[in-house]
C-alpha positions in Angstrom: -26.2 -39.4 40.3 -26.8 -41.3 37.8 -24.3 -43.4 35.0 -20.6 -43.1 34.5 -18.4 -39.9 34.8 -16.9 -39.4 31.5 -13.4 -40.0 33.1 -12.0 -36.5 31.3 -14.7 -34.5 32.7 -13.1 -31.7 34.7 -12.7 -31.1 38.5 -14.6 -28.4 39.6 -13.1 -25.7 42.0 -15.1 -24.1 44.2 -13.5 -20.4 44.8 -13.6 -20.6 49.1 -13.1 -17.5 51.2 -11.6 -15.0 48.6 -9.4 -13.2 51.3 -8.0 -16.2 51.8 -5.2 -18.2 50.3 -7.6 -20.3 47.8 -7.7 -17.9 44.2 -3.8 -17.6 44.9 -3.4 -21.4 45.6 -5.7 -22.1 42.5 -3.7 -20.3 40.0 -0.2 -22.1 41.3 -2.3 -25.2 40.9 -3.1 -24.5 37.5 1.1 -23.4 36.9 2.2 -26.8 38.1 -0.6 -29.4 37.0 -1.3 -27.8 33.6 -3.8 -30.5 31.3 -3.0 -33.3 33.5 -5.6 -32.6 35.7 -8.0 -31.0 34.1 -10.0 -28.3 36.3 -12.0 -25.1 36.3 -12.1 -22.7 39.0 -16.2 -21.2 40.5 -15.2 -17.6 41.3 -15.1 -13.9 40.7 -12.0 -13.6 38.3 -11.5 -10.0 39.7 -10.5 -12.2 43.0 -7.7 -13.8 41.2 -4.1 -12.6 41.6 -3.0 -9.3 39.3 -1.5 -10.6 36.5 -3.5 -14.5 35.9 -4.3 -15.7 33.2 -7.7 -16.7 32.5 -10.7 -17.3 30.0 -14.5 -17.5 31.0 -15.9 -20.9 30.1 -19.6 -21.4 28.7 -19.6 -25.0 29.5 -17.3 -26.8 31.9 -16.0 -29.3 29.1 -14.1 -26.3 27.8 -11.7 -27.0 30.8 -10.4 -30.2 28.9 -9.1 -28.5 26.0 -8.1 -24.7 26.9 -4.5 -24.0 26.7 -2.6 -25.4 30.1 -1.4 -21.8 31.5 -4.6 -20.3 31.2 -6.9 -21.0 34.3 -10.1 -22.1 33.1 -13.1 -19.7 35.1 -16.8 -20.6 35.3 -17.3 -17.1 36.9 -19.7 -15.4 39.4 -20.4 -11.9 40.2 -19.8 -12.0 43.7 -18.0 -8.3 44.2 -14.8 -6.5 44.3 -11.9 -7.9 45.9 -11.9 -8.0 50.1 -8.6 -6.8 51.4 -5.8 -9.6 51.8 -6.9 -11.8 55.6 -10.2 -9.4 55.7 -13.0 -11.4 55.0 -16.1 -9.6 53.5 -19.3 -10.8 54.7 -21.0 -8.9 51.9 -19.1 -11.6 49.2 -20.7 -14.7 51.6 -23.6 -15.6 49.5 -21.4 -15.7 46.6 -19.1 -18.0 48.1 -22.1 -20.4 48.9 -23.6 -20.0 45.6 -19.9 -21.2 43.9 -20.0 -24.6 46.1 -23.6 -25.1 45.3 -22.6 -24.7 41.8 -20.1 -27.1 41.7 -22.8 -29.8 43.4 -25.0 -29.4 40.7 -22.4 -29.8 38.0 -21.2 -32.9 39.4 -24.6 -34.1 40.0 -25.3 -33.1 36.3 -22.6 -35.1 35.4 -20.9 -32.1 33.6 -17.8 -32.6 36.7 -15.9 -35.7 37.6 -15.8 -33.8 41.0 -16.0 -31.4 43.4 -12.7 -29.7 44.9 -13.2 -27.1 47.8 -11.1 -24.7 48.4 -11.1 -23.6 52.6 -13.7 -21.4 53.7 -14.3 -19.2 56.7 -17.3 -19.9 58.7 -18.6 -16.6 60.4 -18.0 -14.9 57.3 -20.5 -17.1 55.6 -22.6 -17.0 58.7 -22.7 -12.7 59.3 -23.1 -12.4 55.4 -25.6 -15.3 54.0 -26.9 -16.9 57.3 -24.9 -20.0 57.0 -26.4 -22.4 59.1 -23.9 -24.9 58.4 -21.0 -26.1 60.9 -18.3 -26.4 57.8 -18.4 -27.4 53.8 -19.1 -31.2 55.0 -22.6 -30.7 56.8 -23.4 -28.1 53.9 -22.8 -30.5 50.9 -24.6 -33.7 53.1 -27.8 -31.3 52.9 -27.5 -30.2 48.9 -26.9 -33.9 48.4 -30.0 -35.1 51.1 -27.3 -37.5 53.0 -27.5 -38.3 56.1 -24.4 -39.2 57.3 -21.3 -38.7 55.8 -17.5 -39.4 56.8 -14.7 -37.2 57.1 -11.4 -39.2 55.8 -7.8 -37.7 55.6 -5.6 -39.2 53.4 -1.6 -38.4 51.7 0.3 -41.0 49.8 1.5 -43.3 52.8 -2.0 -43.0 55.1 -5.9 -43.0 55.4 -7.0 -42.2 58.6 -10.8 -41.5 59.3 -11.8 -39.6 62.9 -15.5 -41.7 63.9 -16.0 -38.6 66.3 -14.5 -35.5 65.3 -15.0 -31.3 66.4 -15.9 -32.3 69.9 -14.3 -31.7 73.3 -12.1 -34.9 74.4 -14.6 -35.4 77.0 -17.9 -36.0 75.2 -16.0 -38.6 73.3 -16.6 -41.9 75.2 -20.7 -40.5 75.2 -20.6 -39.8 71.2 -18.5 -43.0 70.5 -21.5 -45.3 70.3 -21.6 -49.1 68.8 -24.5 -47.6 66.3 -21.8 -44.7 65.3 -19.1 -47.2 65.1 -20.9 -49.8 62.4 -22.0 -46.3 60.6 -18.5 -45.2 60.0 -17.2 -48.1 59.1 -19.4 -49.3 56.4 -19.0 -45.9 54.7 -15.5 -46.1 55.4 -15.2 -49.6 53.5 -17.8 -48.3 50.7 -15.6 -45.6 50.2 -12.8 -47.1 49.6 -14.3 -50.1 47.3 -16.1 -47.5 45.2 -13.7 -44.7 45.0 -10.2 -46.1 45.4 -10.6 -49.5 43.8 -9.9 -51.6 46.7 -11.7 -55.1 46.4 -11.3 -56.5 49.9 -10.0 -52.9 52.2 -8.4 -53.8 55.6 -9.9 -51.3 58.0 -7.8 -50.8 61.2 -9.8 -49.7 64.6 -7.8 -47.8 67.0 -9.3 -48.6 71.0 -10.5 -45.6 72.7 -8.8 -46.1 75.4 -4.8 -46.3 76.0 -3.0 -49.7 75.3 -6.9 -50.0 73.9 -7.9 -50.6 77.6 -5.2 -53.1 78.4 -8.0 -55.9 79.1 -10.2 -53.7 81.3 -7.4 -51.9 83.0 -7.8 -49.0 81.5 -11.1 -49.0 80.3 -13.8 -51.5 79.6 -15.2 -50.4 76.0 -13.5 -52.4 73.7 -14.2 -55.1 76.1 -17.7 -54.4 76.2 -19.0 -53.5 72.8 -15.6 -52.7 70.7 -14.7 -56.4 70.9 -18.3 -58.1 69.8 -19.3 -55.0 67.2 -16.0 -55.5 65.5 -16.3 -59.9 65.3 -20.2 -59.4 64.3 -18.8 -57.3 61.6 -15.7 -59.8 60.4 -18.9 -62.4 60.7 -20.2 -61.3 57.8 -17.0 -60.8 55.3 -15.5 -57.4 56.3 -11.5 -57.6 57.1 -10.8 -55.3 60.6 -8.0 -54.9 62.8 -8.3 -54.4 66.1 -9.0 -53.0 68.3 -6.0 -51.6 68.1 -3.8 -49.4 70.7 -3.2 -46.2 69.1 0.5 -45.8 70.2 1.2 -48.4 67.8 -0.9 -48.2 65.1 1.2 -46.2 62.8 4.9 -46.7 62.5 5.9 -48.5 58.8 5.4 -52.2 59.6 1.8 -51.1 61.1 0.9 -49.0 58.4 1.4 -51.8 55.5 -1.0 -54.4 57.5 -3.9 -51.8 56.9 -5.4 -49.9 53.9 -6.9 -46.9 56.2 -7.5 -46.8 60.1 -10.7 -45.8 61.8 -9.9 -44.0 65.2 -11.9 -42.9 67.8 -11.4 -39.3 68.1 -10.3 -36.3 66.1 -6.5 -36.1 67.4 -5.7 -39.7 67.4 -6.7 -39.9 63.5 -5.0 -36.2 62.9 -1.7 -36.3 64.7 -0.6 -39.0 62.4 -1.0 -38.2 59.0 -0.4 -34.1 59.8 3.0 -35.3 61.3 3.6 -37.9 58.3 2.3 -35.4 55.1 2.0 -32.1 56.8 2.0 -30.5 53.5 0.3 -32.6 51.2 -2.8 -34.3 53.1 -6.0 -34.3 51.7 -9.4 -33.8 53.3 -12.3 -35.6 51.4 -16.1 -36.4 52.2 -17.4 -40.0 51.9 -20.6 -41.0 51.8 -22.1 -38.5 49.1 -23.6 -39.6 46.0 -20.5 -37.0 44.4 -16.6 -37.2 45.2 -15.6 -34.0 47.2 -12.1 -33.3 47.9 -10.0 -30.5 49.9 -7.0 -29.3 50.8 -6.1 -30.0 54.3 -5.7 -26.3 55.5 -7.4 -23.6 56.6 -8.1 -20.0 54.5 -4.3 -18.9 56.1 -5.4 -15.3 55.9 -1.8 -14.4 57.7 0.0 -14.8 54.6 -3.0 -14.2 51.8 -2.2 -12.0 49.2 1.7 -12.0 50.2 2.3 -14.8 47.1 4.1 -17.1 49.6 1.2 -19.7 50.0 1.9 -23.7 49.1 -0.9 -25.2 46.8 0.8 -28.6 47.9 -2.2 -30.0 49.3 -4.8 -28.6 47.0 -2.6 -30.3 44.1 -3.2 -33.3 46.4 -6.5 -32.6 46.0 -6.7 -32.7 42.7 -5.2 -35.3 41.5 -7.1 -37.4 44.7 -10.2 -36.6 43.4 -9.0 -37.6 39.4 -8.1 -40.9 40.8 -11.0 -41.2 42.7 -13.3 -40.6 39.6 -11.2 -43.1 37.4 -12.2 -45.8 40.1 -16.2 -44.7 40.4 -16.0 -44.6 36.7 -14.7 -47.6 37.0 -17.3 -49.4 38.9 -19.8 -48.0 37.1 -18.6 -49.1 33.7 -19.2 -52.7 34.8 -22.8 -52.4 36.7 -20.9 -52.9 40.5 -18.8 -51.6 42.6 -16.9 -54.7 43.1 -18.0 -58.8 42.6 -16.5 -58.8 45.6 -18.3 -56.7 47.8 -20.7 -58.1 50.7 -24.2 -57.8 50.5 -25.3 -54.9 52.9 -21.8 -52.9 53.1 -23.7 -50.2 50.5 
């Protein structure tokens, strides 16, 4: 993508699963942010909640200026409303179509940024042949990325998993030097470019417990951990570690460190789910686009029942404001930072 993100360009919302929690959760977001973060929603309207109030946009920048109850609507005809926690494979393409649509507005520069709203998989799968493991691998391909990072984040932690839907067991065979570097320069990228950090301290959590207590319990941080991470810190990059998990993330730990890089899914999870349960956000770094999510899944157990929290997708949305802000940022002076080391991008 190319230039700088107007930084009043709205958020764009894809709709998710539409038995799910996500129109319901979209609406409420609406209700409490009103115009301070502007935002349109991709969806069928008639998937909404009885009673919303909305208005069909012809151009997302219509989403600045419309009235702040009113939910702004780029709409699709995707089909009539699925039952409450009964996904409807025949509304799957739809669903796809409203993500892909929201990467091509961002790309277009016509969004400040993608939000997406949770999905569910074998719905996507039985009814459009998703071929995709999840939203992450989906938008990689639209964008023609590689690799991408998955990072959690709420107000007092970033954490980012460097392995992630895999059993326990495959770890130490997945956790590879090459995979190790990868994560952590799109880690530090990340948050130079999109959160405005000059000089981000990275924290590396061992794999191992007591991060192998000097071979006792494990020789991989003695044996490639260790030299990866002082090759790195050779040329300019500030790490910590590595680091035993078990203390990585009490106050005092946390303020040493501007996100932590662990080696599996539940060390990096456990944390921040049991700091911010509510209010953690998943986002994607790595894309040429800034894609954020709520940190929850489509809770079909209580959709339609008016009960669900759009704590985290609020989260969301305001993330990926602040996010754009500092990409528009960089952008507006021709660098991501003056500070940033040759090969870190």
């Amino acid at each position: 993508m190319s230039g700088a993100i107007p930084l009043r360009a709205p958020v764009a919302v894809s709709c998710g699963e539409p038995a799910g929690i996500g129109p319901e959760i979209a609406v409420k977001a609406r209700t409490v942010l009103g115009a301070a973060v502007p935002f349109f929603w991709i969806g069928d309207p008639r998937h909404l909640p009885d009673g919303t109030r909305w208005q069909a946009l012809s151009d997302p920048a219509e989403a600045v200026s419309l009235a702040p109850e009113i939910l702004p609507v780029l709409p699709i005809d995707m089909g009539p409303r699925p039952l409450p926690g009964q996904p409807d494979p025949a509304l799957a393409a739809g669903v796809v179509a409203a993500i892909a649509r929201g990467v091509a507005l961002v790309q277009a520069g016509q969004a400040s940024a993608l939000c997406t709203a949770p999905i569910h998989k074998k719905a996507l799968k039985d009814g459009a042949g998703f071929a995709f493991p999840g939203h992450t691998e989906y938008l990689a391909a639209l964008a023609g990325v590689e690799r991408v990072v998955m990072m959690l984040a709420c107000a007092e932690l970033r954490v980012v998993p460097a392995t992630i839907h895999i059993p326990l067991s495959e770890v130490p065979r997945a956790l590879t030097p090459a995979l190790l570097e990868e994560t952590l320069r799109i880690t530090r990228a990340g948050l130079v470019r999109d959160f405005g950090i000059p000089a981000p301290r990275i924290a590396v959590a061992g794999l191992n417990p007591h991060a192998g207590e000097g071979g006792a319990m494990g020789r991989e941080e003695i044996d490639w951990m260790i030299p990866l991470l002082d090759r790195l810190r050779g040329e300019g990059m500030e790490l910590l570690g590595p680091l035993p998990a078990d203390t990585m993330f009490h106050p005092a730990a946390r303020a040493r460190y501007d996100t932590a890089v662990c080696a599996y899914h539940d060390q990096a999870l456990i944390p921040i789910k049991t700091i911010d349960f509510a209010s953690g956000v998943n986002l994607t770094l790595g894309l040429p686009f800034i894609r954020t999510s709520p940190d929850h899944g489509t809770a079909f157990d209580i959709a339609g029942k008016g009960v669900a929290d759009p704590s985290s997708l609020i989260a969301a949305l305001r993330m990926a404001q602040d996010m754009a802000a500092a990409r528009g940022a960089a952008s507006d002076v021709g660098v991501l930072h003056p500070h940033t080391p040759a090969g870190y991008l």
